[in-house]
Structure formats: structure tokens, C-alpha cells
C-alpha positions as CSV (number, residue, x, y, z in Angstrom):
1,X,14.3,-94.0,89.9
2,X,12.9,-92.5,86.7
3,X,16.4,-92.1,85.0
4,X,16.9,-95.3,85.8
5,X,14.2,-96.8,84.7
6,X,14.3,-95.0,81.0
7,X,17.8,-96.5,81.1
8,X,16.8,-100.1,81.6
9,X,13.9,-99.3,78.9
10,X,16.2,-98.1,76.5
11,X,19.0,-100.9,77.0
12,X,16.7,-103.7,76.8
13,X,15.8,-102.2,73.0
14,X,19.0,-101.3,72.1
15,X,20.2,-105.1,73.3
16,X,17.6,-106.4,70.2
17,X,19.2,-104.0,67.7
18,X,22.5,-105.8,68.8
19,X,20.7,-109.0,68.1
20,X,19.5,-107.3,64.7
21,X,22.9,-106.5,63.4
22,X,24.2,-109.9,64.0
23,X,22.1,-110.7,62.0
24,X,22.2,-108.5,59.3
25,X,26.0,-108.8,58.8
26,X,26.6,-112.7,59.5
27,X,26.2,-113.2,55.8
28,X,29.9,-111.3,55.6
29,X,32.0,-113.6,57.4
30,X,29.6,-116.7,56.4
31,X,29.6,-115.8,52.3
32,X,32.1,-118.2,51.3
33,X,30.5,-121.4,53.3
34,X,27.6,-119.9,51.5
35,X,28.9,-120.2,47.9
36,X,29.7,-123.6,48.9
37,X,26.7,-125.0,50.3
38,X,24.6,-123.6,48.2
39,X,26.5,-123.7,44.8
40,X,26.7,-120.3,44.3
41,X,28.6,-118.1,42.5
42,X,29.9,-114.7,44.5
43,X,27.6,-112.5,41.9
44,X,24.7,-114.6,43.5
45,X,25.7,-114.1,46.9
46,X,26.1,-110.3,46.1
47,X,22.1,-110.3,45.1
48,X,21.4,-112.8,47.8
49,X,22.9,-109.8,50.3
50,X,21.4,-106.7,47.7
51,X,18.0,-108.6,48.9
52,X,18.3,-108.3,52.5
53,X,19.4,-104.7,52.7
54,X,17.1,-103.9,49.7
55,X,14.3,-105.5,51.9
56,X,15.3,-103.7,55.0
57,X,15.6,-99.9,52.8
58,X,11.5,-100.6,51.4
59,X,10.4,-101.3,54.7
60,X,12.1,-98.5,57.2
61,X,9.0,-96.1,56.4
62,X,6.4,-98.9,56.5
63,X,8.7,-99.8,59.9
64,X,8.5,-96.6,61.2
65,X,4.9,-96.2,60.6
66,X,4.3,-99.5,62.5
67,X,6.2,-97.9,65.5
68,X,4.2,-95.1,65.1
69,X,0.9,-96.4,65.4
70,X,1.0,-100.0,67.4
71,X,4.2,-98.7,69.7
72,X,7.7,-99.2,69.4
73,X,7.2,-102.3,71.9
74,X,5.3,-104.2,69.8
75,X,7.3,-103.1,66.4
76,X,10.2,-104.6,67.9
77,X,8.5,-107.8,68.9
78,X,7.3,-108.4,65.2
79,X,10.9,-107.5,64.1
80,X,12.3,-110.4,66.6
81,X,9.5,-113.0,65.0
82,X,10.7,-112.2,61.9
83,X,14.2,-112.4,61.9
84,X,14.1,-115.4,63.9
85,X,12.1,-117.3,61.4
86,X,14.5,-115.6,58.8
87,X,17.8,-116.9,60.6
88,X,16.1,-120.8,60.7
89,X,15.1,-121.0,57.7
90,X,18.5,-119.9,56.2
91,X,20.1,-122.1,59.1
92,X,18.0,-125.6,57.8
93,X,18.3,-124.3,53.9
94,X,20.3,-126.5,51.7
95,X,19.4,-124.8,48.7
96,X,19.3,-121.4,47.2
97,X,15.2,-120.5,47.3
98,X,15.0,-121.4,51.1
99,X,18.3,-119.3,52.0
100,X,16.8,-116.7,50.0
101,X,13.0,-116.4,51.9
102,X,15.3,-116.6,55.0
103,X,17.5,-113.6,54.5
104,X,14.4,-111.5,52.8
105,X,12.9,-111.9,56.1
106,X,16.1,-111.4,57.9
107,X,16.2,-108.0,55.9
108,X,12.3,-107.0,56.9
109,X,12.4,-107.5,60.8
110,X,15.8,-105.6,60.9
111,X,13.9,-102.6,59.5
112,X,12.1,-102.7,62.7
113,X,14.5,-102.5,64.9
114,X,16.9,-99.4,64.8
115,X,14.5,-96.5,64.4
116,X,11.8,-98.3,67.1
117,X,15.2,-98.2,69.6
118,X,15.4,-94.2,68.8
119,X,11.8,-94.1,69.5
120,X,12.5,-94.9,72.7
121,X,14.8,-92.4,73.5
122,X,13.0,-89.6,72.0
123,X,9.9,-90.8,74.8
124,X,11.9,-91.8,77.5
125,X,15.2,-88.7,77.4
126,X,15.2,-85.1,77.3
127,X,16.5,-83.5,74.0
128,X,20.2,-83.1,75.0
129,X,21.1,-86.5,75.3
130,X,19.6,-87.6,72.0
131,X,22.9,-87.4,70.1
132,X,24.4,-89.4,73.0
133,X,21.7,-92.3,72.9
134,X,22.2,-91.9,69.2
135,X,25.5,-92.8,68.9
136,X,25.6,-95.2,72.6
137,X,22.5,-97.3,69.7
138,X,25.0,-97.3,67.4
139,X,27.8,-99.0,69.7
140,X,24.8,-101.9,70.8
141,X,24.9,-102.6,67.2
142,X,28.7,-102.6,66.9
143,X,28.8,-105.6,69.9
144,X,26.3,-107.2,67.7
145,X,28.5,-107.0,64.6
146,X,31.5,-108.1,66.5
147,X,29.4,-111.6,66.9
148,X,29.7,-111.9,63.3
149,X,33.6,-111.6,62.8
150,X,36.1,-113.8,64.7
151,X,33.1,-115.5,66.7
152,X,31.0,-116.9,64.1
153,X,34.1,-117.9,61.8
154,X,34.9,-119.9,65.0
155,X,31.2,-121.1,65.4
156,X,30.5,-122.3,61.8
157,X,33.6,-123.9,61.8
158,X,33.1,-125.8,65.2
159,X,29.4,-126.4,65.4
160,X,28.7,-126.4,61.6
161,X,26.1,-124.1,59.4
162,X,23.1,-125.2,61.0
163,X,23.6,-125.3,64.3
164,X,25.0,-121.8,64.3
165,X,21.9,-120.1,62.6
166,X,18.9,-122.6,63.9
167,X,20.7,-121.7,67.4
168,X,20.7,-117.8,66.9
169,X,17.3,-117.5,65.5
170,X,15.5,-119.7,68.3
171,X,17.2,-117.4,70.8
172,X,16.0,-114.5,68.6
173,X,12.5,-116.0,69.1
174,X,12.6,-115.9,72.7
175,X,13.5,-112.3,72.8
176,X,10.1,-111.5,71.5
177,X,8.4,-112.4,74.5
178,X,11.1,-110.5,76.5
179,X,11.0,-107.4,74.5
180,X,6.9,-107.9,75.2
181,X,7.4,-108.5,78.6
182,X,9.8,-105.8,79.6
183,X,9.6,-102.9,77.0
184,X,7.5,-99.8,77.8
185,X,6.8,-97.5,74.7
186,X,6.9,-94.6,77.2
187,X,6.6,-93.3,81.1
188,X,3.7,-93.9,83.3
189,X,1.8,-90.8,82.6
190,X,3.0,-89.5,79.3
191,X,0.0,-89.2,76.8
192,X,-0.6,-91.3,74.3
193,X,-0.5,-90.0,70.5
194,X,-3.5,-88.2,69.6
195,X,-4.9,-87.5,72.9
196,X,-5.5,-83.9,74.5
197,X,-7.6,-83.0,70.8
198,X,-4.6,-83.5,68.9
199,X,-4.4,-85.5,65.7
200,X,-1.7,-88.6,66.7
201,X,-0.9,-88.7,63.1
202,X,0.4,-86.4,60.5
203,X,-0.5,-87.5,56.3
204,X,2.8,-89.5,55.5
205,X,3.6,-88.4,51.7
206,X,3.1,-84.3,52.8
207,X,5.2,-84.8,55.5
208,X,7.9,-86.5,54.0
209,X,8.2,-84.1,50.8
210,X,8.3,-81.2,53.8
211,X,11.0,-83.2,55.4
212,X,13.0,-84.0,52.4
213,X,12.7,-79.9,50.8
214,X,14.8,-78.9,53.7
215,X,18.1,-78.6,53.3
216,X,19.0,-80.2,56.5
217,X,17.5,-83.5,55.7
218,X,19.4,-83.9,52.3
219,X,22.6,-82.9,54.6
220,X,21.9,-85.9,56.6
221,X,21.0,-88.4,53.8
222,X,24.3,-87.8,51.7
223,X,26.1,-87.9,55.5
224,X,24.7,-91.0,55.8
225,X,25.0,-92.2,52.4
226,X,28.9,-92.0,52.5
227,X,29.5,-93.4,55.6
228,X,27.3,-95.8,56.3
229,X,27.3,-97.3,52.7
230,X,30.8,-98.6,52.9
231,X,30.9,-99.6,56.4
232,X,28.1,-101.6,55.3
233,X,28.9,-102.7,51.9
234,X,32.1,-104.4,53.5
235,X,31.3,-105.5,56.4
236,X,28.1,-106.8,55.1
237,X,29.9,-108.8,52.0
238,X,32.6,-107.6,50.6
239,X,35.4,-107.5,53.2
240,X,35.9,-110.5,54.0
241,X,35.9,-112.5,50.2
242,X,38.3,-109.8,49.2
243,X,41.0,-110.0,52.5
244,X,40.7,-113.9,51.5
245,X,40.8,-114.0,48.0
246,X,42.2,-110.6,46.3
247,X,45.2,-110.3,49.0
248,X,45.2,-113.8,50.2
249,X,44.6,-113.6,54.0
250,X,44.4,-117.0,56.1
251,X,40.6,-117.2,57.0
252,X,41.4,-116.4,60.7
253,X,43.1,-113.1,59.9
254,X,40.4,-111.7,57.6
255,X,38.2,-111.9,60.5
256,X,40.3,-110.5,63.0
257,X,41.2,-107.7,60.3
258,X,37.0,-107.3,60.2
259,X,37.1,-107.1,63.7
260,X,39.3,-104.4,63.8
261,X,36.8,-102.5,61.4
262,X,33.9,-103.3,63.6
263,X,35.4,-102.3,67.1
264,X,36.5,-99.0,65.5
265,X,32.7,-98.5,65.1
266,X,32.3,-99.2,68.5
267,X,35.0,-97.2,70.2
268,X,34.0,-94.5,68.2
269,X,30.5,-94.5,68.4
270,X,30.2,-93.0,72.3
271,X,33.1,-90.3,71.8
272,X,31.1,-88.7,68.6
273,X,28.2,-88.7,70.8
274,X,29.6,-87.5,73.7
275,X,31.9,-84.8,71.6
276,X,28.9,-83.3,69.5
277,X,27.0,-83.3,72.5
278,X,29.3,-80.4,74.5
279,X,30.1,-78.7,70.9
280,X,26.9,-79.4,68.2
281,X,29.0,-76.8,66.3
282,X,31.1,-79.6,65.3
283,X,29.2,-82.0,64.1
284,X,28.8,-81.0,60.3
285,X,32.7,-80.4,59.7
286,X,33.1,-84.1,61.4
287,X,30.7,-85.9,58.8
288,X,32.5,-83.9,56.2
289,X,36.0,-84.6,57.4
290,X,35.5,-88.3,57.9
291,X,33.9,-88.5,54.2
292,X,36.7,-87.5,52.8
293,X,39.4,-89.7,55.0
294,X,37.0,-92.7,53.9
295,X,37.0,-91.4,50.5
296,X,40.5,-91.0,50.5
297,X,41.2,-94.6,52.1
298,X,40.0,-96.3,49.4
299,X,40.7,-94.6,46.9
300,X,44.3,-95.3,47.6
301,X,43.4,-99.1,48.6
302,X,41.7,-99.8,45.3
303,X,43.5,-97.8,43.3
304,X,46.9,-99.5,44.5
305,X,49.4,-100.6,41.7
306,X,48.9,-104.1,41.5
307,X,46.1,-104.5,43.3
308,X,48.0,-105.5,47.2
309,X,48.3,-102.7,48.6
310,X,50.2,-102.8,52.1
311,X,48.9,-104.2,55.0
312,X,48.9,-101.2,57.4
313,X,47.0,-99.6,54.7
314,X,44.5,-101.5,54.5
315,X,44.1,-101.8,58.2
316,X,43.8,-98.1,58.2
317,X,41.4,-98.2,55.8
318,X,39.2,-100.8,58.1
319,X,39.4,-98.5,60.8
320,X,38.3,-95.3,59.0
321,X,35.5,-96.9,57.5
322,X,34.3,-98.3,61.2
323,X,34.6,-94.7,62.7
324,X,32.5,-93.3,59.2
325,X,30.0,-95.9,60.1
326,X,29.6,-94.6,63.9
327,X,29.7,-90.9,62.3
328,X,26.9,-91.5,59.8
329,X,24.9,-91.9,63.6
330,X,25.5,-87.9,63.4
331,X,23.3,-87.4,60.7
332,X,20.3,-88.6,62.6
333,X,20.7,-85.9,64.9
334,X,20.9,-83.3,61.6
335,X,18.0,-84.1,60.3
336,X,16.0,-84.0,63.9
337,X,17.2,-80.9,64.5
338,X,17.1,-78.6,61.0
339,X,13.6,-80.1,61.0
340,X,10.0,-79.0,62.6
341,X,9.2,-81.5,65.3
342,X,5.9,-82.8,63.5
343,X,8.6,-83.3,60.6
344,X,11.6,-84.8,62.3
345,X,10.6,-88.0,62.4
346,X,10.6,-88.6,58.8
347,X,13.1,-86.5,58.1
348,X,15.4,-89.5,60.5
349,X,13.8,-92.1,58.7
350,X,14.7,-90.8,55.1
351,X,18.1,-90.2,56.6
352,X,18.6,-93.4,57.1
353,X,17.8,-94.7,53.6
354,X,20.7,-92.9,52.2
355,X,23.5,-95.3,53.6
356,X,21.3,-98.7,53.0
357,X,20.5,-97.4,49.5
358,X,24.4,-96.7,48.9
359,X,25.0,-100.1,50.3
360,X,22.7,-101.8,48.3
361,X,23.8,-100.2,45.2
362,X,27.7,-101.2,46.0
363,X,26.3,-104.6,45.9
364,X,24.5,-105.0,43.2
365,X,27.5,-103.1,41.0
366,X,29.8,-105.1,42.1
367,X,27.2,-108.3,41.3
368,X,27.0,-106.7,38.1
369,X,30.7,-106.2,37.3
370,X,31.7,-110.0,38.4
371,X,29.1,-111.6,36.3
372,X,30.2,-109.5,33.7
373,X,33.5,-111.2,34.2
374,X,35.9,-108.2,35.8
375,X,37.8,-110.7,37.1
376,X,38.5,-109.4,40.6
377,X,36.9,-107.9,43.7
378,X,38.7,-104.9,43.9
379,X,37.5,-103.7,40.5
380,X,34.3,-104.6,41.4
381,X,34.4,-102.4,44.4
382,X,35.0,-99.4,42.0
383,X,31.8,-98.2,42.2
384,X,31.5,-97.9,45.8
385,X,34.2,-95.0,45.4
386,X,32.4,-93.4,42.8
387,X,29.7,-93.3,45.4
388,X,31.9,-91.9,47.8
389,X,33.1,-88.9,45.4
390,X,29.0,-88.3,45.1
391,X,29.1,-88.4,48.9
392,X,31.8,-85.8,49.1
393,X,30.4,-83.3,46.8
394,X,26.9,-83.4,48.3
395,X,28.6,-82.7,51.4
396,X,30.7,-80.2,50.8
397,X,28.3,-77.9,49.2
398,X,25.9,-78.3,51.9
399,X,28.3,-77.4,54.8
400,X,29.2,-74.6,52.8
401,X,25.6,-73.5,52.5
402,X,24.3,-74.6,55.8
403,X,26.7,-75.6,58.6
404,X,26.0,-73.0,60.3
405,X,22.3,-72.7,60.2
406,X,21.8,-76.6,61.0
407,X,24.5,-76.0,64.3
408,X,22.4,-73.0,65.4
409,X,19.3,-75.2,65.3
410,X,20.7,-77.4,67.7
411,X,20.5,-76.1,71.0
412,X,16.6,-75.1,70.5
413,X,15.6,-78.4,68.7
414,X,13.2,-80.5,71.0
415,X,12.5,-83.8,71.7
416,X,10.1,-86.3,73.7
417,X,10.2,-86.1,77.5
418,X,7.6,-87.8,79.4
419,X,5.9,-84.1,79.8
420,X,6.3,-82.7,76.3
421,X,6.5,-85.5,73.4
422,X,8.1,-85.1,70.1
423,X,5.5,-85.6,67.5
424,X,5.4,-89.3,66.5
425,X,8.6,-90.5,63.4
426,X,8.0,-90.4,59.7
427,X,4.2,-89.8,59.6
């Protein structure tokens, strides 16, 4: 009855990150009804979608923090309220300003959500089936996504712009008073942070220099940073303006092509989990691997003569890219693990900037680059493979330096169990 109840905990928050990522990415598919109804050009768009994940990057420590001290229950709850006003407000917006104070909130209660789910876990699962909940988190988030491909296209072209997003942040809204109503920020019994003459909370800037001087946690941002970033950066944006308007896809196709990219993510997400799990051994030569085949992707897509490459590659491409995004959930575990448990926390949390912060910067370069007339999106996603070559580097000298050392950690690490807790995330 326990197990199953940690389950049901666990699956109800994990069901509002799916909610969260539907939001966060329906600006991809929706970008160029955006540019139309609100007369902007696709620079503007770019900053309009650099806001929202530049919102969401400021606020995962604050986020965490908030988890931290008022419970991952009620963090979520405030993350619901405020992408549901978000989502309305850019649902009724006719003009830019509104749309904008829509997605910026849409940016700030996503930065709730993910790390508040993987507090969950860490209170309600024993250590060895972190990586699992990790990754299983990860594929919740890919359903969400999903939402935004195919069935939004087929949404904002049925019901229209406002109905879709007024629709989807009023249900949003009401999840709030479920996630109040049925979330438990841990077992019946388990102490409470700070009790039994401990301090609940460790200073936040010492701990997260500690967490960021070991090796392990730079390991897991660059992981993070170059396989996240692009998954984001196009499924966010980028991927669908440039199936439609650099190779000319019929709307319909783009989206099913996006699809494709997305459902990678999700297929892949519970095998990593579930691989790394029986062989931790394996999981620094996988984020190191799949950098590269990312890397490699598009380098060849964006580097194509002419600029239309063949269809099967870019395909390809779309899938490697989804399985990088479900192997940057990998790095999460690195950092846990090559960390102290009063450090681990923050050590996850700064983790998790590195993607965001490469996504962000793919967008505003490419913002940058149009408005600076480079006359096509491909160029514009140049930078975004200069990121990558960062990404490979970084990661490649620290698996040479400390694969081994982070794999040994593994099996000894520790997490939350509703008799021995894992020291509270990134304070």
C-alpha cells in the first residue's frame, strides 16, 4: 500500500509537469499564427520565446528554494496559478505587450514544476530508482509536448487562437486545487526539514559554489547543456518555421515531422532510465555518445549544400535530438550522485540551467542573426552548433577525467526514503 501510494503521489505531480511542458513548447507549433496576429516579425517571436525560457532559467533556484521551504505541494500549486494566468492572458492578447506578460509568466510557473516533481521522488522512493523516476519525469513531459505538435496545429486551426489557450489555462487553473488536494510532500511519518536538532536549511550561495567546484556537477551541466539545448531550441521555436519555410513542408507535415522528435523523447526516456539503472557504469559514455550523434546530425543538416538536405536526414536528425533531450535526464542523476547529499540538491538544480541557458542563447542568436538580415533560418541556427562543439569538448574532457569516479559514486549515493531523507534541493 505504501509503494502504491508514493506512485499515485508521484504521478499526480509528474501529470502537472506534462501540463507544464505543453505549455512551455506551444509557442513552437503556434509561432507563425503568432507572427500574424500579432504583427511580428520571427526576430520578435525569437525574444518573445528567449523571455519565457529566460524567465523559467532566473527562477529554477528561487523555484527550488520555494520547494524547499513551503513544500513541493504547494510550489506546484503556485506554478499551476501562474501558468494558467500566463496561457489566458496570451490566449485573449491581441497585441504584442499582453502576449508578452502572458508568456513571462508562462516561463515563471514552469520553473516550478520539474524539480518540485523530483522532489517527490527523492521523499517518497528509495535511491535506486531515482534514475528511473528521473527519466519515467521526463517521458510525462514528452506526452505533454506531444499536445503541442499535431494536436494543437489541429486545435488552433479548428477552434481558433483563443479558444485553444483561454481553454488550456482555465483547465490549468483547476489543477491547482487538485494538486492541493491530492499531493503529499512526503509519507505519513517522515520528518519534516529541520526537525530532530537539525538545521532544515543549508546557506544557498556556499552551497552552490561547493556544488558547482566539483567536477561532477560541471559533468552534468555541459551534459545537459548539449542535449537539452537543442531539443529545446527546436522544439521550442525553431523546428517548426524552418520545416515550413526553409524546406517548404505543408503545415501538417512539419508537425507530424515534430512529432516524431517529441515521441523519440518519449520512447527513449524510460529505456535510459531503466538501462543506467542495472549498469550506472554506462551512463557517462551515453551522454557523451549522444552529444556527439546530435552534434553530428546537425552539423550535416545545416551544413548541407544548398541548404535542403534530404528528408531522411533530417528525420534522423529529429529523432536524435528527441533521444539527446531524454539523455540530458541522465545528468540529473550525475550531479546527485558525484555530490554530498546536503549538496546534491543544488548541484541538480544548476544542472538544469545548463540546457535552458543553451536554449536561450540559440534563441536570442538566431534573433540576432535574422534581424541582422541573414536571410534564412538555417544560418541562423549556426550558432546552436557552435554550442554543440562547446558541449562536446566539455564532455569529453570530463569523461576522460572522471567517468569513472562519478560511476563508482553511484551505487553508494543516497537519497530520500520516508526513514532517511536526502537533505532538502539547492539550499
Amino acid at each position: 500500500m505504501a509503494a502504491r501510494g508514493a506512485w499515485w503521489v508521484w504521478g499526480l505531480a509528474a501529470s502537472f509537469y506534462l501540463v507544464a511542458l505543453f505549455h512551455r513548447m506551444s509557442l513552437g507549433v503556434a509561432s507563425l499564427d503568432a507572427q500574424r496576429r500579432f504583427d511580428l516579425a520571427p526576430g520578435t517571436i525569437a525574444t518573445l520565446s528567449a523571455l519565457q525560457l529566460g524567465l523559467y532559467l532566473a527562477m529554477t533556484i528561487p523555484a527550488g528554494l520555494a520547494a524547499d521551504r513551503i513544500g513541493p505541494r504547494r510550489a506546484l500549486a503556485l506554478g499551476l496559478i501562474a501558468m494558467a494566468i500566463g496561457e489566458t492572458a496570451f490566449g485573449l492578447a491581441s497585441a504584442a505587450p499582453l502576449a508578452l506578460g502572458g508568456r513571462a509568466l508562462v516561463g515563471v510557473g514552469d520553473a516550478f514544476m520539474f524539480l518540485s516533481v523530483l522532489r517527490i521522488a527523492q521523499d517518497w522512493f528509495p535511491a535506486h530508482r531515482y534514475a528511473l523516476l528521473a527519466s519515467l519525469t521526463g517521458l510525462a513531459g514528452a506526452v505533454g509536448q506531444i499536445g503541442t505538435t499535431v494536436p494543437l496545429g489541429l486545435s488552433l486551426d479548428g477552434a481558433g487562437w483563443t479558444a485553444t489557450f483561454v481553454t488550456s489555462g482555465v483547465i490549468t487553473g483547476a489543477l491547482a486545487i487538485v494538486c492541493l488536494r491530492g499531493v503529499r510532500d512526503r509519507p505519513a511519518g517522515a520528518p519534516a526539514p529541520g526537525t530532530g536538532g537539525a538545521p532544515a536549511h543549508d546557506p544557498i550561495l556556499p552551497t552552490l559554489r561547493e556544488a558547482w567546484a566539483r567536477p561532477a556537477t560541471r559533468h552534468a551541466f555541459w551534459a545537459h547543456f548539449g542535449l537539452m539545448g537543442p531539443f529545446v531550441a527546436i522544439t521550442a521555436l525553431w523546428g517548426y518555421p524552418y520545416l515550413v519555410q526553409s524546406q517548404g513542408l505543408a503545415s501538417s507535415t512539419a508537425r507530424a515531422w515534430l512529432l516524431v522528435c517529441v515521441a523519440s523523447f518519449g520512447a527513449a526516456a524510460p529505456l535510459l532510465g531503466a538501462i543506467v539503472a542495472r549498469a550506472p557504469n554506462l551512463r557517462t559514455g551515453l551522454l557523451l555518445g549522444t552529444t556527439l550523434a546530435v552534434t553530428g546530425g546537425w552539423a550535416a543538416t545545416l551544413l548541407w549544400p544548398g541548404g535542403h538536405p534530404p528528408a531522411g536526414l533530417i528525420v534522423a536528425t529529429l529523432v536524435i535530438t528527441g533521444a539527446g533531450g531524454a539523455c540530458a535526464m541522465l545528468a540529473f542523476d550525475v550531479a546527485r550522485a558525484g555530490n554530498p547529499a546536503h549538496i546534491a540538491g543544488g548541484a541538480t538544480g544548476l544542472a538544469n540551467t545548463g540546457g535552458f541557458g543553451a536554449a536561450v542563447a540559440v534563441q536570442l542568436a538566431a534573433a540576432g542573426l535574422l534581424g541582422m538580415g541573414a536571410g534564412s533560418i538555417p544560418v541562423a541556427l549556426l550558432p546552436m552548433l557552435g554550442l554543440l562543439l562547446v558541449a562536446c569538448i566539455q564532455g569529453a574532457r570530463f569523461a576522460a577525467t572522471l567517468g569513472a569516479p562519478v560511476a563508482q559514486a553511484l551505487p553508494s549515493a543516497t537519497i530520500a526514503t520516508p526513514t532517511a531523507r536526502m537533505p532538502t534541493p539547492i539550499t
